[in-house]
C-alpha positions in Angstrom: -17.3 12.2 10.6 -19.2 8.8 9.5 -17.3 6.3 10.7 -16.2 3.3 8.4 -18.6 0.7 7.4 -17.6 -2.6 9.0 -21.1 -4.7 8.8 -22.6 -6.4 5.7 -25.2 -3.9 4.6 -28.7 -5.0 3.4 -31.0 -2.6 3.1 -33.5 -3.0 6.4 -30.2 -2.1 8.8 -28.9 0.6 5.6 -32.3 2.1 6.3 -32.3 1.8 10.4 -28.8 3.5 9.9 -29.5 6.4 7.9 -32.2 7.6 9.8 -32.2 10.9 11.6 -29.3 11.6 9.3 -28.5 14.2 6.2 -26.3 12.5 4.2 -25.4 8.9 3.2 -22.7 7.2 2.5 -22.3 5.5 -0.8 -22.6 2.2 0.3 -25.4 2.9 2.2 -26.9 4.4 -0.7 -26.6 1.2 -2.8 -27.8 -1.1 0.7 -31.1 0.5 0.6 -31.3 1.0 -3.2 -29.8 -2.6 -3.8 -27.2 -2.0 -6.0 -23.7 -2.1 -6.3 -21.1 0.2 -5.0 -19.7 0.8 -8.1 -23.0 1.3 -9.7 -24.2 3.9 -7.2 -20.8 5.8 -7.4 -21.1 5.8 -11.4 -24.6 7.1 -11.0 -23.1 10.0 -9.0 -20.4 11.0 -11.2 -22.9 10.8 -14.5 -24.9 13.1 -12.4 -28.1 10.6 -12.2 -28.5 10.6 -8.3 -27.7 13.6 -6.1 -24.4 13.7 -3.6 -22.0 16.1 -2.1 -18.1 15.4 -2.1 -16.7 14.9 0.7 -12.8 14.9 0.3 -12.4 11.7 -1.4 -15.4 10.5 -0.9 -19.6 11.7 -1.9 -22.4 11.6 0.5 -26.0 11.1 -0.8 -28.9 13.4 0.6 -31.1 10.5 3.0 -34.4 12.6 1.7 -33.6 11.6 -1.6 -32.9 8.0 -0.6 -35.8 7.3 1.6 -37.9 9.2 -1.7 -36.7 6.3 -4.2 -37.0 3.8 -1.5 -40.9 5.2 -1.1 -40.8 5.4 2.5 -40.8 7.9 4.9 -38.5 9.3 7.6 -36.3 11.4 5.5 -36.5 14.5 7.7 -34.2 14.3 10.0 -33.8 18.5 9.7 -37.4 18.7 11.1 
């Protein structure tokens, strides 16, 4: 289980954190995409950016991520 996010995210430490990683939490997502929270987890629900549920809670795919973010280091299956 991911633990809880305690640090202010920006989006060179989102990225450092994700890494080697399949799924994302949401406000990772919106570190590296630099966006809101909210905006991200709308985005989900309207079906615009990938994620799993998770319980309560959705996960974004880091391959996806790192592909709108336009750099590499999404495989963290290979």
């Amino acid at each position: 289980m991911t633990k809880p996010i305690t640090w202010t995210p920006d989006a060179k430490d989102a990225l450092k954190r994700i890494t080697g990683r399949l799924f994302a939490t949401v406000t990772e997502a919106a570190a590296v995409l630099e966006q809101d929270p909210r905006t991200v987890r709308k985005a989900i629900i309207a079906g615009e950016i990938p994620a799993v549920r998770a319980g309560s809670t959705y996960r974004v795919p880091t391959k996806w991520i790192f592909e709108m973010a336009g750099v590499g280091g999404g495989d963290a299956a290979a």
